[in-house]
HTML snippet that shows the backbone in 3Dmol.js (N, CA, C, O; Angstrom):
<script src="https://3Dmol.org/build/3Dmol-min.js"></script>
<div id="view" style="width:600px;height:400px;position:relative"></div>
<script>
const pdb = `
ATOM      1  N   UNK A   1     109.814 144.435 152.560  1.00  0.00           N
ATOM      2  CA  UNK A   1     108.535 144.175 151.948  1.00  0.00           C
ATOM      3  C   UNK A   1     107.423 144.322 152.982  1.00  0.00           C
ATOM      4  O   UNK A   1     107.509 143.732 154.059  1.00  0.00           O
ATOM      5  N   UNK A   2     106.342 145.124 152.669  1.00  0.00           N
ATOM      6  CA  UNK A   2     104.908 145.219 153.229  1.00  0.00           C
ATOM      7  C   UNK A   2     104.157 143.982 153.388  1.00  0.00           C
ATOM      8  O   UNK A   2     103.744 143.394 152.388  1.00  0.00           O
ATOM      9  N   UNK A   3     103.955 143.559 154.509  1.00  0.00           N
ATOM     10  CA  UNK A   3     103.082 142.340 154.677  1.00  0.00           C
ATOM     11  C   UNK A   3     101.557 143.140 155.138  1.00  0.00           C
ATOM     12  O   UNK A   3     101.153 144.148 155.718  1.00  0.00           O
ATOM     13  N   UNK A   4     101.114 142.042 154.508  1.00  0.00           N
ATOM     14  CA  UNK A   4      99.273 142.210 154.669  1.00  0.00           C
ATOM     15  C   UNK A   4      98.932 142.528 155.755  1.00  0.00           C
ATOM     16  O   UNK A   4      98.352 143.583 156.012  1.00  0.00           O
ATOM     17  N   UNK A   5      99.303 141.479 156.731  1.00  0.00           N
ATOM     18  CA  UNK A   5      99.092 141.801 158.137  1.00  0.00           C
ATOM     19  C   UNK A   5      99.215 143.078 158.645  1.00  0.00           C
ATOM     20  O   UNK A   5      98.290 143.546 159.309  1.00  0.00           O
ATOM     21  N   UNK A   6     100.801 144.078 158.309  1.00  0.00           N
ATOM     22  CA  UNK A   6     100.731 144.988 158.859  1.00  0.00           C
ATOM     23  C   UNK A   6      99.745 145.987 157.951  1.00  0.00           C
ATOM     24  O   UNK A   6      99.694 147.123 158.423  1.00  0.00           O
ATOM     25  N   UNK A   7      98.979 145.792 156.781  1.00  0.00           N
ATOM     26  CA  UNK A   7      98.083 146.496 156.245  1.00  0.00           C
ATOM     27  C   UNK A   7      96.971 146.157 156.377  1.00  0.00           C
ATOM     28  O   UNK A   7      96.040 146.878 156.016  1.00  0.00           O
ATOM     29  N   UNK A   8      96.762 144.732 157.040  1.00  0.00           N
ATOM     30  CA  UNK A   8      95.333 145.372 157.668  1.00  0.00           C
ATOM     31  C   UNK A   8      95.263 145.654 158.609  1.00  0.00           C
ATOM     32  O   UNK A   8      94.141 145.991 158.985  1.00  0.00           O
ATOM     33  N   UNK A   9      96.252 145.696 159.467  1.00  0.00           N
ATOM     34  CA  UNK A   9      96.474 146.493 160.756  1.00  0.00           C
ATOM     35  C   UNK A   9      95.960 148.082 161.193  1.00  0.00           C
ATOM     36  O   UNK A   9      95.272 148.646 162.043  1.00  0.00           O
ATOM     37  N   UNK A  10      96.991 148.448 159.712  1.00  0.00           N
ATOM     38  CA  UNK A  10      97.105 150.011 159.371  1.00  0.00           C
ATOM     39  C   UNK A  10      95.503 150.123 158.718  1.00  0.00           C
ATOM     40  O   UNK A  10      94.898 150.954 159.396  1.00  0.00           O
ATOM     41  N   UNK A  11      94.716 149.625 157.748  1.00  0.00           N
ATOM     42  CA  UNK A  11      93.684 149.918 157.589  1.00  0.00           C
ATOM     43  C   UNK A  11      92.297 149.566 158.790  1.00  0.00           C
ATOM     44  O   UNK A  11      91.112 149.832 158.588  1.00  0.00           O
ATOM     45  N   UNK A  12      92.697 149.116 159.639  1.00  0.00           N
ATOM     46  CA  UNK A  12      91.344 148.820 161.266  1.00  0.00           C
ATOM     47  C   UNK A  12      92.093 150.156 161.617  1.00  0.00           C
ATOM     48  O   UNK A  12      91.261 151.039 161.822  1.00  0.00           O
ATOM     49  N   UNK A  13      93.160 150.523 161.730  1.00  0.00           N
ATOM     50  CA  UNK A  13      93.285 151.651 162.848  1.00  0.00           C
ATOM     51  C   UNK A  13      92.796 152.869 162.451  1.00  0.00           C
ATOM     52  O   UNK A  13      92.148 153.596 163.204  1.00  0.00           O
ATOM     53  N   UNK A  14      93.235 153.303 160.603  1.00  0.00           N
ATOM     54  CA  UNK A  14      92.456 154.005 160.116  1.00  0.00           C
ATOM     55  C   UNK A  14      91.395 154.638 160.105  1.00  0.00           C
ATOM     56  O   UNK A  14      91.057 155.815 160.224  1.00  0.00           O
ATOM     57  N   UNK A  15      90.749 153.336 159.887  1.00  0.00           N
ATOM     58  CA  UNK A  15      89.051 153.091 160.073  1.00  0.00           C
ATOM     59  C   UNK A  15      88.806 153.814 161.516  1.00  0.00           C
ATOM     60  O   UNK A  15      88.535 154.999 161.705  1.00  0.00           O
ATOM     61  N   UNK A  16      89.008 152.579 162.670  1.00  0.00           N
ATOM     62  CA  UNK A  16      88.762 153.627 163.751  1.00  0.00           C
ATOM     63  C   UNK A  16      88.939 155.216 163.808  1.00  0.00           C
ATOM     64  O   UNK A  16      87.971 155.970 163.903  1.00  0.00           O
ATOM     65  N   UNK A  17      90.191 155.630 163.745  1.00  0.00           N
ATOM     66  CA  UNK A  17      90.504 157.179 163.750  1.00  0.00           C
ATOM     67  C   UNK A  17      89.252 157.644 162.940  1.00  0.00           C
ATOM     68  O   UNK A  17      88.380 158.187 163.618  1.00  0.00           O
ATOM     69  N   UNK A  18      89.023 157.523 161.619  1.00  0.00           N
ATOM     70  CA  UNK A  18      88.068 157.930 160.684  1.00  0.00           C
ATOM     71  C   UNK A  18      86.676 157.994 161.825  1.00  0.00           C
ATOM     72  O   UNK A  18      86.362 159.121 162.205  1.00  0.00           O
ATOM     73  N   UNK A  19      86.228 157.336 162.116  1.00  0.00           N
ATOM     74  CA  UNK A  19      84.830 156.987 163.137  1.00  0.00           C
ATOM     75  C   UNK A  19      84.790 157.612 164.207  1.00  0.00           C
ATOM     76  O   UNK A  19      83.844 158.151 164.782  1.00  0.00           O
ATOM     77  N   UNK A  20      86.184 157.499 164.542  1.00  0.00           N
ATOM     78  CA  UNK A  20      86.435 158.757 165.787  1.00  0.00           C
ATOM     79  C   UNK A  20      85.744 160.545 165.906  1.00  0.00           C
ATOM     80  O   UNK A  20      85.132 161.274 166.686  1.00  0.00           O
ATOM     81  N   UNK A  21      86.525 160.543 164.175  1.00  0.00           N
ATOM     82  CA  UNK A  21      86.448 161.959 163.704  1.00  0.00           C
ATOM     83  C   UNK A  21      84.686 162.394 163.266  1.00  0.00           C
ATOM     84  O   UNK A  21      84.180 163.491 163.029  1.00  0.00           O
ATOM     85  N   UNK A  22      84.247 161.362 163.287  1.00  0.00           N
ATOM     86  CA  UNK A  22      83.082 161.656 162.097  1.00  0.00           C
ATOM     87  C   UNK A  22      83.315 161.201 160.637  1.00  0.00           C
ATOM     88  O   UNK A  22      82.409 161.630 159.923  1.00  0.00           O
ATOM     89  N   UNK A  23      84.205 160.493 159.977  1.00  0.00           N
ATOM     90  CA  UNK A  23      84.657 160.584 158.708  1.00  0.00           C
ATOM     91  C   UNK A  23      83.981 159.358 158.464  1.00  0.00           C
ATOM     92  O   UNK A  23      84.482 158.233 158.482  1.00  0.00           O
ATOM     93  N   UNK A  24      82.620 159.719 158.199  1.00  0.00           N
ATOM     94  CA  UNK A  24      81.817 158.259 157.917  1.00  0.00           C
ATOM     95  C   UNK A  24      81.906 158.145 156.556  1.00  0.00           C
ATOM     96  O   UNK A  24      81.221 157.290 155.995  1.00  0.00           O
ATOM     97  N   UNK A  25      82.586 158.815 155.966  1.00  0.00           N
ATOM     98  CA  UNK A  25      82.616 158.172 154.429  1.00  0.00           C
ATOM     99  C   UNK A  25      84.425 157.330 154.496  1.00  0.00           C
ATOM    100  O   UNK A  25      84.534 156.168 154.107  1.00  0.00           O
ATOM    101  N   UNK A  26      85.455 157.973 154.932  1.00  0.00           N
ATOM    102  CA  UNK A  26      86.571 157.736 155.366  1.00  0.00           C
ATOM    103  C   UNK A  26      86.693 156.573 156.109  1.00  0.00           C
ATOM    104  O   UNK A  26      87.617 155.760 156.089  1.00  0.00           O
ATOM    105  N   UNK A  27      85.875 156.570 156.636  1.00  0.00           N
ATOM    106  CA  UNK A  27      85.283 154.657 158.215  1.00  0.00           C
ATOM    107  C   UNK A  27      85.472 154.067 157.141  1.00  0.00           C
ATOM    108  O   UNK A  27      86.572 153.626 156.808  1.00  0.00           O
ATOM    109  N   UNK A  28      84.229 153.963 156.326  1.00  0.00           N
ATOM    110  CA  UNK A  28      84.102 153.038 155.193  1.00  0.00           C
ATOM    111  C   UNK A  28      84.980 152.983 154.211  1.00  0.00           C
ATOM    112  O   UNK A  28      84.854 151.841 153.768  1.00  0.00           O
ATOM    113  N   UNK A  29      85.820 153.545 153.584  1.00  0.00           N
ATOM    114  CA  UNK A  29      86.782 153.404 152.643  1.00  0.00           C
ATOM    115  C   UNK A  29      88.030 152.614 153.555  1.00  0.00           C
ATOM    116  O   UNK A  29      88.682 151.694 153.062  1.00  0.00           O
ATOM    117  N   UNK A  30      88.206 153.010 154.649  1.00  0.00           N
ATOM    118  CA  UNK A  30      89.361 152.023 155.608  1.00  0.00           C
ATOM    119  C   UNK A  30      88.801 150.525 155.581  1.00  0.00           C
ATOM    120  O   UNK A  30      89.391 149.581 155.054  1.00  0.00           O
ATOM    121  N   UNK A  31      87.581 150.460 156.228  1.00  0.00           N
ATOM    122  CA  UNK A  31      87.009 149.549 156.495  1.00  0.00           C
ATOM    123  C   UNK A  31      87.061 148.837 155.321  1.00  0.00           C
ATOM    124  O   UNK A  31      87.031 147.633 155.576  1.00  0.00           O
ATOM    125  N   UNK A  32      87.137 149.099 153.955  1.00  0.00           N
ATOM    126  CA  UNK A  32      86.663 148.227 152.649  1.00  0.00           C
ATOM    127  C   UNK A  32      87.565 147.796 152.433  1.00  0.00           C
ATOM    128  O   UNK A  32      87.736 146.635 152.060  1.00  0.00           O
ATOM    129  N   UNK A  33      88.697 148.935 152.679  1.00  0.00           N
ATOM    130  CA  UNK A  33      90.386 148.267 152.926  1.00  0.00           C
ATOM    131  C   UNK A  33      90.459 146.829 153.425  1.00  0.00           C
ATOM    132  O   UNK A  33      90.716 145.783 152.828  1.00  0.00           O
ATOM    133  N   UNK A  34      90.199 147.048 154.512  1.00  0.00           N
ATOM    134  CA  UNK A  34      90.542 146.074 155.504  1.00  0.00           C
ATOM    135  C   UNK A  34      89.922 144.257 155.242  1.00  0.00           C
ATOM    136  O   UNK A  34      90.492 143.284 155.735  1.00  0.00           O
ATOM    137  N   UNK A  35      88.779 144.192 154.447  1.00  0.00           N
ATOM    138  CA  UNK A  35      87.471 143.560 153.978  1.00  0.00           C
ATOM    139  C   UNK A  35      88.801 142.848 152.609  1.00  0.00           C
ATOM    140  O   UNK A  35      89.371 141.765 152.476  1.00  0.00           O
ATOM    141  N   UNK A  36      88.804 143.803 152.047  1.00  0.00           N
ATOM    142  CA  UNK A  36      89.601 142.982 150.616  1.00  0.00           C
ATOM    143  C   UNK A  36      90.974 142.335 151.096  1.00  0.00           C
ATOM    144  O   UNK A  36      91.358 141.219 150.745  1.00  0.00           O
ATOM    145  N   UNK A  37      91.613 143.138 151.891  1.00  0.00           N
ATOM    146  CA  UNK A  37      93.185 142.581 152.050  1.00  0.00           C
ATOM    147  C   UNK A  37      93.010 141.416 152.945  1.00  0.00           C
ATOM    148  O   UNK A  37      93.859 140.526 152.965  1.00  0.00           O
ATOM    149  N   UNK A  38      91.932 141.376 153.697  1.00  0.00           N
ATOM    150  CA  UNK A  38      91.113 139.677 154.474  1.00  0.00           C
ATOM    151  C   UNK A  38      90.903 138.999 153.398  1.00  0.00           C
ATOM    152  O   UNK A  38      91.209 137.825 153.607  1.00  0.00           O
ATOM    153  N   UNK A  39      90.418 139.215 152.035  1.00  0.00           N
ATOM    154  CA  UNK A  39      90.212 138.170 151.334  1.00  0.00           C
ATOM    155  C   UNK A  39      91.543 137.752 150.721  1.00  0.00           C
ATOM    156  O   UNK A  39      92.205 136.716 150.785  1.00  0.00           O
ATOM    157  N   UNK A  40      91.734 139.174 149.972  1.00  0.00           N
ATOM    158  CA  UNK A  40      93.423 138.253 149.630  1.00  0.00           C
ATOM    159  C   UNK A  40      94.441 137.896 150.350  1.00  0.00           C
ATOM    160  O   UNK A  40      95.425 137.494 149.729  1.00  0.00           O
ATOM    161  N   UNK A  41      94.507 137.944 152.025  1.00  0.00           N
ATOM    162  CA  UNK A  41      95.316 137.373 152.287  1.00  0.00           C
ATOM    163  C   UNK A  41      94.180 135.651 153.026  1.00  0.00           C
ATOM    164  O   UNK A  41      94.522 134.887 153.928  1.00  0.00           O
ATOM    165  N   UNK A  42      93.602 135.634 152.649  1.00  0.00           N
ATOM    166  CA  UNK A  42      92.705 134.241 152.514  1.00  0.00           C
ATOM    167  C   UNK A  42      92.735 133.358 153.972  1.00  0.00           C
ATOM    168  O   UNK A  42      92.627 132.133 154.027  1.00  0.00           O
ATOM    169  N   UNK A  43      92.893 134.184 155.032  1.00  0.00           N
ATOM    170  CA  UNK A  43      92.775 133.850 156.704  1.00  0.00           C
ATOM    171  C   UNK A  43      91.634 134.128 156.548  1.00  0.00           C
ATOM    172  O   UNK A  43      91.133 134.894 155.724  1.00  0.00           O
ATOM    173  N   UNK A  44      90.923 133.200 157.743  1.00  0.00           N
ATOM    174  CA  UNK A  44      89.878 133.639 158.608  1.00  0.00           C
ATOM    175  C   UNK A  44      90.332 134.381 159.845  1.00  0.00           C
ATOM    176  O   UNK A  44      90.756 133.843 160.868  1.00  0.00           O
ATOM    177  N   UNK A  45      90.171 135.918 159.597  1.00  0.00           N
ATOM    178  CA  UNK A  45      89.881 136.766 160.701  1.00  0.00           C
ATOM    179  C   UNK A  45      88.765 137.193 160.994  1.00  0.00           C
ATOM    180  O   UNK A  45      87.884 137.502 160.192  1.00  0.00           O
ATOM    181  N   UNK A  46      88.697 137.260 162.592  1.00  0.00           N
ATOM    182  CA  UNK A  46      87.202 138.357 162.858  1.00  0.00           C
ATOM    183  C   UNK A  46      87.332 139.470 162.261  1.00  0.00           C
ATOM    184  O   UNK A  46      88.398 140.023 161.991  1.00  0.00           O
ATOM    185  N   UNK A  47      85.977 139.944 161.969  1.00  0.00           N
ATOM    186  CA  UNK A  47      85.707 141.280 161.587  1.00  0.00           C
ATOM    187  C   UNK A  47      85.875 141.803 162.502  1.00  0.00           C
ATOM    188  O   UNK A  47      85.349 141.214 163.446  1.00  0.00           O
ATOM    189  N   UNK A  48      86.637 143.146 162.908  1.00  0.00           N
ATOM    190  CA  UNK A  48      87.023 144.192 163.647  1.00  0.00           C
ATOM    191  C   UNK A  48      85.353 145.162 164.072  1.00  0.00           C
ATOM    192  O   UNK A  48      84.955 145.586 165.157  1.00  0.00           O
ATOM    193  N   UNK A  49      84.822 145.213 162.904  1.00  0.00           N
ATOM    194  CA  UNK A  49      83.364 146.193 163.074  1.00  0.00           C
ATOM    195  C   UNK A  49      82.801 145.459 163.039  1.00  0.00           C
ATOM    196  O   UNK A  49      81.887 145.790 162.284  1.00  0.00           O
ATOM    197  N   UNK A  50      82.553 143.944 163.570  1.00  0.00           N
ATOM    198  CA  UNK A  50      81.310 143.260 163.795  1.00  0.00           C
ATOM    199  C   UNK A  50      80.166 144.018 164.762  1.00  0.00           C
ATOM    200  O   UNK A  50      79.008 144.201 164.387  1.00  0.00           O
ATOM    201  N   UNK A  51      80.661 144.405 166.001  1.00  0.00           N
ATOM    202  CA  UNK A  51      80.429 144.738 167.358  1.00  0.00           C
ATOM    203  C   UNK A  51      79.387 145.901 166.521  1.00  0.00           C
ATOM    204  O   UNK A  51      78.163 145.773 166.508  1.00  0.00           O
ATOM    205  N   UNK A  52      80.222 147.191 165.746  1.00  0.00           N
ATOM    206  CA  UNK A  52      79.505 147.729 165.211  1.00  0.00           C
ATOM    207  C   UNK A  52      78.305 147.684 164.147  1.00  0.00           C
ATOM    208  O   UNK A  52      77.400 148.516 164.080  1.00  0.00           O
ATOM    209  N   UNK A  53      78.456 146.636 163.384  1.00  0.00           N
ATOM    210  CA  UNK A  53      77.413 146.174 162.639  1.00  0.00           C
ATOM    211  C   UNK A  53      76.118 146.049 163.558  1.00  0.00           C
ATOM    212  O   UNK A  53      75.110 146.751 163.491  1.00  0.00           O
ATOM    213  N   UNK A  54      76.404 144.875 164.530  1.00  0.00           N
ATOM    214  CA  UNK A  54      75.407 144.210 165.287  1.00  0.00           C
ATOM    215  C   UNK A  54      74.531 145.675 165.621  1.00  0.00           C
ATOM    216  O   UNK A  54      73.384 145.967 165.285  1.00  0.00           O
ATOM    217  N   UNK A  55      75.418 146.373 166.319  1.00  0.00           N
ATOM    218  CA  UNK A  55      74.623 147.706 167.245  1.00  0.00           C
ATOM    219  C   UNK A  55      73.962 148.634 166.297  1.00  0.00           C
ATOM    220  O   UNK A  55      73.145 149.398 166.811  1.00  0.00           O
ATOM    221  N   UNK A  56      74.255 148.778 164.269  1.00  0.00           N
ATOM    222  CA  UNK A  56      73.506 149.056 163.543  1.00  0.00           C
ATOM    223  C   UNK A  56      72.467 148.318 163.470  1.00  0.00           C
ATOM    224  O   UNK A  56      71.381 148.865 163.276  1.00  0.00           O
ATOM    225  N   UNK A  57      72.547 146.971 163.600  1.00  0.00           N
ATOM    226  CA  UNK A  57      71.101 146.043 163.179  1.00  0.00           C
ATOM    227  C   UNK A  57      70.204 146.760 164.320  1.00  0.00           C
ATOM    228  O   UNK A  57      69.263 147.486 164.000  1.00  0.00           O
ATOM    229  N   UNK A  58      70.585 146.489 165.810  1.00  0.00           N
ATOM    230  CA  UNK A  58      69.760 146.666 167.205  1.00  0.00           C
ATOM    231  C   UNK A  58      68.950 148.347 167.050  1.00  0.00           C
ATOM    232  O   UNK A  58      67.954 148.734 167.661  1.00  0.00           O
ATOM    233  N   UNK A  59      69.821 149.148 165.970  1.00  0.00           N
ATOM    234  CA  UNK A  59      69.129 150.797 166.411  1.00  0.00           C
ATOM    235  C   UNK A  59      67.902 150.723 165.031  1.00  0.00           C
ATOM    236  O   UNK A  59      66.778 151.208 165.166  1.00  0.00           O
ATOM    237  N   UNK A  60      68.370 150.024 163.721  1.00  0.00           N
ATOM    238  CA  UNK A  60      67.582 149.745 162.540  1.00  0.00           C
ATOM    239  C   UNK A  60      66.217 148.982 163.110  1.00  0.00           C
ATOM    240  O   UNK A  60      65.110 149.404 162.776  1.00  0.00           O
ATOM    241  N   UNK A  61      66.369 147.776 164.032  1.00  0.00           N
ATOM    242  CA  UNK A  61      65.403 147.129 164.510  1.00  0.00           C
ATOM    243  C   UNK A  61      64.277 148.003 164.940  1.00  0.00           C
ATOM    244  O   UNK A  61      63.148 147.897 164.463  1.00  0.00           O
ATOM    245  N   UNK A  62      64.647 148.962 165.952  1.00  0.00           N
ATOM    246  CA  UNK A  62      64.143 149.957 167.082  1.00  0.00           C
ATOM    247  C   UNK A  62      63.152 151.067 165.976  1.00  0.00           C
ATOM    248  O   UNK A  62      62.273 151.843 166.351  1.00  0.00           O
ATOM    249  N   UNK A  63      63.504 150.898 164.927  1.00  0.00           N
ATOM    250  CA  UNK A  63      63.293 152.344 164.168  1.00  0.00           C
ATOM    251  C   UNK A  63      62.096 151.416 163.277  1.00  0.00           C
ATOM    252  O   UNK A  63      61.257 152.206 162.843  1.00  0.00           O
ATOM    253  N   UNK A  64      61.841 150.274 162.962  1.00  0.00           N
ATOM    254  CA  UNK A  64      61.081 149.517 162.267  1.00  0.00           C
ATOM    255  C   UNK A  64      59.362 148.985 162.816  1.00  0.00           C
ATOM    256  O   UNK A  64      58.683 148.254 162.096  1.00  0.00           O
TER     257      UNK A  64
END
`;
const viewer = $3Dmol.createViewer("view");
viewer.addModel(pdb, "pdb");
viewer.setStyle({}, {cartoon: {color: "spectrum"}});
viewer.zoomTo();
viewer.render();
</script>
């Protein structure tokens, strides 16, 4: 049996590879992965793309 864990594992690594490539629509479909299987498996984990969020707010700020 597939445990969550190793699927949200497999969906952060995804994600990365995707971001790697350019696959900014692909980032985000991993990433949304990763977002729901955190809720249903009902842990508090860090967000993996926090780091990245933040550094979207800091370039959005710059541009305002």
């Amino acid at each position: 049996m597939i445990e969550i864990c190793d699927e949200l594992r497999d969906a952060e690594v995804k994600a990365w590879k995707a971001l790697a490539r350019y696959k900014f629509i692909l980032f985000g479909y991993y990433a949304a992965i990763w977002v729901s299987l955190r809720r249903i498996e009902g842990k508090k984990r860090p967000n993996p793309f926090k780091a990245l969020v933040e550094l979207a707010k800091q370039k959005e700020a710059t541009w305002q």
